[in-house]
VOBA-1610 file (N, C-alpha, C; in pm, whole numbers, padded with zeros to 5 digits, always signed):
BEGIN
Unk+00082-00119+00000Unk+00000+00000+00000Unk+00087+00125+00000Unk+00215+00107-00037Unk+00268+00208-00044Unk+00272+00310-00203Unk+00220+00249-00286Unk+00195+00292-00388Unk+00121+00461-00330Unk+00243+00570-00438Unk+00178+00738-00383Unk+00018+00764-00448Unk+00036+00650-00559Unk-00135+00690-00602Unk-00239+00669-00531Unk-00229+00583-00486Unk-00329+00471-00400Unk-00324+00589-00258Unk-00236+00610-00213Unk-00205+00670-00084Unk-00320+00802-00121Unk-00291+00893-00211Unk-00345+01016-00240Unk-00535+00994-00293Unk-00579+00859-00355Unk-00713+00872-00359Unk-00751+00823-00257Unk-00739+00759-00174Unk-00795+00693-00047Unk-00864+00800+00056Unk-00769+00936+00040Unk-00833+01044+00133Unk-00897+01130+00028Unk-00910+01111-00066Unk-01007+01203-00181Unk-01128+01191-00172Unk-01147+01005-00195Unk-01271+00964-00183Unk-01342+00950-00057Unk-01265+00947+00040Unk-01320+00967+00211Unk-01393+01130+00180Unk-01338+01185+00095Unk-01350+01315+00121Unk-01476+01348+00064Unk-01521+01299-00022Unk-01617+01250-00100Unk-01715+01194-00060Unk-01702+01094-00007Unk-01818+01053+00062Unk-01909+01093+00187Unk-01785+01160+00253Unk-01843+01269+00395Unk-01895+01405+00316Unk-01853+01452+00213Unk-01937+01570+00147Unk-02067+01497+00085Unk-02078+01387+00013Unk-02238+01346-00024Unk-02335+01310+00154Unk-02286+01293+00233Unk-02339+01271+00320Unk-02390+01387+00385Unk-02303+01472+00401Unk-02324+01570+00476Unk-02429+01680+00426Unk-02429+01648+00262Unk-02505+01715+00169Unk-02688+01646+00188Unk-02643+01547+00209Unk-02796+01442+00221Unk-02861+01508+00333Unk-02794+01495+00451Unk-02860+01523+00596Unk-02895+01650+00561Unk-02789+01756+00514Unk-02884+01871+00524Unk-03001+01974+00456Unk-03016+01828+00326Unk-03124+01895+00240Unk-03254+01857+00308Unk-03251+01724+00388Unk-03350+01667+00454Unk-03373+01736+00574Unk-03294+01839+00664Unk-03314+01918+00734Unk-03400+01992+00722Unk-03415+02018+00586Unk-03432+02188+00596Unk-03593+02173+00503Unk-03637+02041+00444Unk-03727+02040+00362Unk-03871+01964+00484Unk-03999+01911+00459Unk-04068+01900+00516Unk-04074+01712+00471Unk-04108+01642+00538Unk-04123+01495+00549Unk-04197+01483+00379Unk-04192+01440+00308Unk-04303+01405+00185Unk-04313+01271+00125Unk-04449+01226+00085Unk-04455+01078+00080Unk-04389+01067-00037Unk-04352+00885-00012Unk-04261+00851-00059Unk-04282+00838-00235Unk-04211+00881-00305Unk-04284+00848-00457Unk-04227+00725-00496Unk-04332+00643-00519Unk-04294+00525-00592Unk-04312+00464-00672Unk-04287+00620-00804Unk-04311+00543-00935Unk-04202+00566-01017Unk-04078+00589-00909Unk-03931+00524-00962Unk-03880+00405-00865Unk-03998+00332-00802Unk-03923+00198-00735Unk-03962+00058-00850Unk-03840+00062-00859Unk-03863-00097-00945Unk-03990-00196-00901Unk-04032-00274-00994Unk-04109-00332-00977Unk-04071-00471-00877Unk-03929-00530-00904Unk-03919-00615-00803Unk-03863-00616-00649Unk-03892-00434-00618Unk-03862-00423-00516Unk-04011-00409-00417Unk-04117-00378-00530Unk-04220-00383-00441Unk-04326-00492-00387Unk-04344-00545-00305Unk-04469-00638-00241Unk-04573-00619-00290Unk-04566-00719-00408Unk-04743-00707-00492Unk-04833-00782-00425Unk-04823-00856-00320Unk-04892-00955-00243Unk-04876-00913-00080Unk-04917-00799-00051Unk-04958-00754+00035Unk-05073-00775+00100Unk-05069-00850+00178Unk-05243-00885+00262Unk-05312-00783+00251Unk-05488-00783+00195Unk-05514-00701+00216Unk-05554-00667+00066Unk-05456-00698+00025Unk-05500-00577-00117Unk-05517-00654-00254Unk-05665-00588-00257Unk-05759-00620-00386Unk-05711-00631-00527Unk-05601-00541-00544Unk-05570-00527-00688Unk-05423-00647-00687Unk-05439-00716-00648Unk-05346-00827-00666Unk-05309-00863-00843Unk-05169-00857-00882Unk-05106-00889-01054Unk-05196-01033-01070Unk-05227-01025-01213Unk-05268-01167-01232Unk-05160-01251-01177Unk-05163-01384-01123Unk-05072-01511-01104Unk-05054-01474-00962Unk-05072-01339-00825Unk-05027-01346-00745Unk-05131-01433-00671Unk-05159-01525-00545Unk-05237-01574-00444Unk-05188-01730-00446Unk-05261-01768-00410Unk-05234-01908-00375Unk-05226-02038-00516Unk-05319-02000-00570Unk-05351-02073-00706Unk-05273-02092-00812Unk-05291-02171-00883Unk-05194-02162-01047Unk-05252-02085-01106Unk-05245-02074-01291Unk-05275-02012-01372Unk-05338-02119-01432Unk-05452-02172-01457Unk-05507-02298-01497Unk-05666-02284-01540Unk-05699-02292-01661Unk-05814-02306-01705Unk-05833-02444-01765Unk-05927-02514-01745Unk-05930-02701-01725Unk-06103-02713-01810Unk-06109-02741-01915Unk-06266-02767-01949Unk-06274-02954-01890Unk-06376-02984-01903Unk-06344-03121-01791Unk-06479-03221-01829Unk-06446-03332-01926Unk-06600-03379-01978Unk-06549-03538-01849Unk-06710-03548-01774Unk-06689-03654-01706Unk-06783-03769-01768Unk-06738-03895-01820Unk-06870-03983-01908Unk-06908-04110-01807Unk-06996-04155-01802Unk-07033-04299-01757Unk-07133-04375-01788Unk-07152-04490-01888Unk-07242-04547-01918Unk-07361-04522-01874Unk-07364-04517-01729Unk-07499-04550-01689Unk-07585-04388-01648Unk-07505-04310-01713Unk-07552-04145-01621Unk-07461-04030-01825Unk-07589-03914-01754Unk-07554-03833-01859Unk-07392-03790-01887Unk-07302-03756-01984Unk-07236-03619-01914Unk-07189-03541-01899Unk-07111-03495-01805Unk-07099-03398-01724Unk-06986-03323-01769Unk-07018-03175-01789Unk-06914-03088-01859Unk-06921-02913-01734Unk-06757-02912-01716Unk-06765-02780-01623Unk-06641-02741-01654Unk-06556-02627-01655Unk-06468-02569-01609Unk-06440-02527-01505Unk-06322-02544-01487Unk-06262-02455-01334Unk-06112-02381-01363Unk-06159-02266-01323Unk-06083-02213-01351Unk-05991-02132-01244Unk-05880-02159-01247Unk-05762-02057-01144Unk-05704-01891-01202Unk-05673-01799-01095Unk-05621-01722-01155Unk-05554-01660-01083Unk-05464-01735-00982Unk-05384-01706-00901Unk-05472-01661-00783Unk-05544-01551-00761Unk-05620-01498-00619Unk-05776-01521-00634Unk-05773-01581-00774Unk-05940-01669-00779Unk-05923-01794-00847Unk-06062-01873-00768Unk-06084-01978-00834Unk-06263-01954-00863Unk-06301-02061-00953Unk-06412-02054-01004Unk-06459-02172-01081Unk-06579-02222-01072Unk-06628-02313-01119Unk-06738-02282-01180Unk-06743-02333-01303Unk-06898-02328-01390Unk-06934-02417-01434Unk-07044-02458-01482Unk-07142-02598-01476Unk-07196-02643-01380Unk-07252-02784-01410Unk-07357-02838-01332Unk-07313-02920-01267Unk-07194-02902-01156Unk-07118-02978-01096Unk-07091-02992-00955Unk-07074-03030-00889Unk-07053-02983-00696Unk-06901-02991-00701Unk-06836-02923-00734Unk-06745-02909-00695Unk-06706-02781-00641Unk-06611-02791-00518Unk-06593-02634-00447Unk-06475-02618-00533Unk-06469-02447-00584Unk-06365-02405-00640Unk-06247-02412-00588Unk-06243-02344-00451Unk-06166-02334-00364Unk-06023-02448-00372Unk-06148-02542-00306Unk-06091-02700-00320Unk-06002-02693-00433Unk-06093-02690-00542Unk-06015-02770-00689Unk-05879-02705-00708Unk-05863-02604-00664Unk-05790-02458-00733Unk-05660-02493-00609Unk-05674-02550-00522Unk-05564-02565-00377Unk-05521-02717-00435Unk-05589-02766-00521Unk-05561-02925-00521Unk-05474-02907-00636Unk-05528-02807-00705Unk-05448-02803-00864Unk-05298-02728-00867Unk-05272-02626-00739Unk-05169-02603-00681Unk-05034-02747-00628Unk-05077-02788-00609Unk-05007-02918-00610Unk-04922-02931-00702Unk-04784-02981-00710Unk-04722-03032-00825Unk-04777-03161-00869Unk-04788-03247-00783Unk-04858-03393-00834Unk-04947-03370-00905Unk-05037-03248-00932Unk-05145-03281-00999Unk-05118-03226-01097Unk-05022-03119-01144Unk-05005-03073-01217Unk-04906-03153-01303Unk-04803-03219-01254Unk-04778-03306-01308Unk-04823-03425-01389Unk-04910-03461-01329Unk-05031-03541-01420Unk-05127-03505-01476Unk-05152-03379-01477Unk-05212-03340-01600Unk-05140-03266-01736Unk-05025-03250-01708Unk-04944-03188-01785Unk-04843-03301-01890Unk-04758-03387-01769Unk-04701-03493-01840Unk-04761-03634-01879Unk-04888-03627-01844Unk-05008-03774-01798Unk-04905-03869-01682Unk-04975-03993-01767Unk-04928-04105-01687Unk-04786-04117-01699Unk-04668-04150-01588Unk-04511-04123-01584Unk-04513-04286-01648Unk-04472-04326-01736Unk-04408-04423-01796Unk-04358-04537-01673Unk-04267-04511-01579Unk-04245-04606-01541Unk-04332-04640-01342Unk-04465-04580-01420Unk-04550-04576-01301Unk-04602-04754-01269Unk-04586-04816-01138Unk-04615-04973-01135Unk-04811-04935-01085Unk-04925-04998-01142Unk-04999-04994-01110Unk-05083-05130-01048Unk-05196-05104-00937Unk-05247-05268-00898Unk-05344-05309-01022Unk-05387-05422-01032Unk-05505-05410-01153Unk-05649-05402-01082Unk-05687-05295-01019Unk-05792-05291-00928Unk-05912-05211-01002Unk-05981-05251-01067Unk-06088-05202-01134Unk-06118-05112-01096Unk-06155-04996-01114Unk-06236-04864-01015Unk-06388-04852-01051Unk-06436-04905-01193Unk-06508-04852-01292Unk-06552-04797-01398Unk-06616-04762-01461Unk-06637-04683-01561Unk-06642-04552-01635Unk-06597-04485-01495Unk-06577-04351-01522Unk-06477-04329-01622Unk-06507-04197-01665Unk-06387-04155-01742Unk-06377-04002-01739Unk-06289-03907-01698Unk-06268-03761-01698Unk-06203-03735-01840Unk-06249-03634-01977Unk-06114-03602-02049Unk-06084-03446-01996Unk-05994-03451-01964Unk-05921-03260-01902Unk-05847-03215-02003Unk-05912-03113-02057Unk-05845-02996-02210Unk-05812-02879-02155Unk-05737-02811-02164Unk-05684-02665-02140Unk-05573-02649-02102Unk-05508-02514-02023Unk-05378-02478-01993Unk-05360-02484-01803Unk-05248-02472-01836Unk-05204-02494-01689Unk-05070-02462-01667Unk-05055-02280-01616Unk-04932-02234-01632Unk-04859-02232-01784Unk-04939-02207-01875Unk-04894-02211-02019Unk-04839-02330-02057Unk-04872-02446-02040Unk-04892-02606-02036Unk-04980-02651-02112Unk-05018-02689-02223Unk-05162-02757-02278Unk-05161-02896-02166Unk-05250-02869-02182Unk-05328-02993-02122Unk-05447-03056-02173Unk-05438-03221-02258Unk-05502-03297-02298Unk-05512-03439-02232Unk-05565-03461-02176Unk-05510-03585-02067Unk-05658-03673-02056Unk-05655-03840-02022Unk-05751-03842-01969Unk-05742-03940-01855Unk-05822-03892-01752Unk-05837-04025-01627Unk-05949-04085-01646Unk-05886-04227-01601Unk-06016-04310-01589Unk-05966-04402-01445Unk-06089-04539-01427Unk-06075-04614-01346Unk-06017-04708-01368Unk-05947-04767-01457Unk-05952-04891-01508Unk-05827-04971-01477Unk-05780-04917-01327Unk-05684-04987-01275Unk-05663-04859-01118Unk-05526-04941-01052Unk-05496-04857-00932Unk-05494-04715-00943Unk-05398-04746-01103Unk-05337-04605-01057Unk-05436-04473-01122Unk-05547-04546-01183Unk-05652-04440-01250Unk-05762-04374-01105Unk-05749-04472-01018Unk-05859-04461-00892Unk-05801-04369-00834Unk-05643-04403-00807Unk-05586-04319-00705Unk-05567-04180-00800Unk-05518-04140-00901Unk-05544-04040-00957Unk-05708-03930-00949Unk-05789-04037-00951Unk-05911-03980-00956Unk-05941-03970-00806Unk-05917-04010-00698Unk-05955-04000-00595Unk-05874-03922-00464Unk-05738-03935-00503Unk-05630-03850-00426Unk-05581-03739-00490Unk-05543-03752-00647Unk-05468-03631-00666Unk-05531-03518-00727Unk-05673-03576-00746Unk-05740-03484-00817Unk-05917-03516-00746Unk-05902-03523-00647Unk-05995-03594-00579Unk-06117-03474-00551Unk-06040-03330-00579Unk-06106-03184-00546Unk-06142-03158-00678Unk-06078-03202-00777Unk-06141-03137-00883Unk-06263-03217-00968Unk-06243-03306-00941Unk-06320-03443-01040Unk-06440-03486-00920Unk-06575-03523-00967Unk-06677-03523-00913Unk-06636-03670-00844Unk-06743-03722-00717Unk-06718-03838-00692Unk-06736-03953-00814Unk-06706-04057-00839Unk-06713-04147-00898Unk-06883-04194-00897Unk-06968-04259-01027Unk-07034-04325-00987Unk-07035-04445-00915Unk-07187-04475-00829Unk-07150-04594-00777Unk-07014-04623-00647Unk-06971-04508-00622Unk-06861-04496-00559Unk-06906-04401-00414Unk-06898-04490-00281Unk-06954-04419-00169Unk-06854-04423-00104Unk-06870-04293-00006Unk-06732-04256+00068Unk-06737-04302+00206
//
């Protein structure tokens, strides 16, 4: 550190920095408190998900980004066609269906479910051969900018447990199927 250059800016910039300081404190002295403007604060410095507040960005709340049209068929019964839809701080259901939005929209938050509706069935999934029935769900739409074409059915373990655990909020009970 004996270098004379190094020696000579070291007290320049001290010098420098106690004059921007000293300059700060005393403009703030002398002016009156004023709210804060913050429409030069970056956007990722501010809390868009502030409890409380209504105008929430699309995608902020609990939910995905997921619109799901959803035909449910079964031999023995009409059927059944609804959407549900997420939008980060809403969910919503339309048709002639009992399903709580709420529900579907917290279930569809899940990676498991999103995973299976996005990638379907994982290839090296082992299933029981346990009949479930006749149901059949086909699920069309997006999910986080995902198409989604998929379909569940019963027609083994791993279609029941799909229809009954991982998507158990979004998909109506099964016919013939008591809880």
């Amino acid at each position: 550190m004996n270098n004379p250059t190094t020696l000579r800016l070291v007290p320049a910039a001290l010098a420098l920095g106690l004059l921007a300081t000293a300059c700060a404190s005393s403009d703030a002295a002398d002016e009156p408190a004023a709210a804060p403007d913050t429409t030069e604060t970056p956007a990722s410095t501010v809390d868009e998900t502030a409890p409380g507040d209504d105008d929430l960005p699309l995608g902020a709340g609990p939910y995905p980004i997921a619109t799901l049209e959803i035909e449910v068929t079964h031999p023995d019964a009409d059927p059944v066609s609804y959407t549900v839809s997420c939008l980060g701080d809403t969910a919503t259901v339309t048709g002639d269906v009992d399903i709580d939005e709420q529900a579907a929209c917290t279930a569809l938050a899940e990676d498991e479910a999103k995973a299976r509706l996005v990638d379907g069935v994982p290839e090296d999934r082992v299933c029981t051969e346990i009949y479930g029935g006749p149901d059949e769900a086909h699920v069309t739409g997006t999910f986080d900018d995902a198409t989604v074409d998929t379909v569940i059915d019963r027609a083994n373990g791993c279609g029941v447990d799909d229809w009954d655990r991982i998507l158990g909020a979004v998909l109506p009970s099964a016919i013939g199927v008591t809880e």
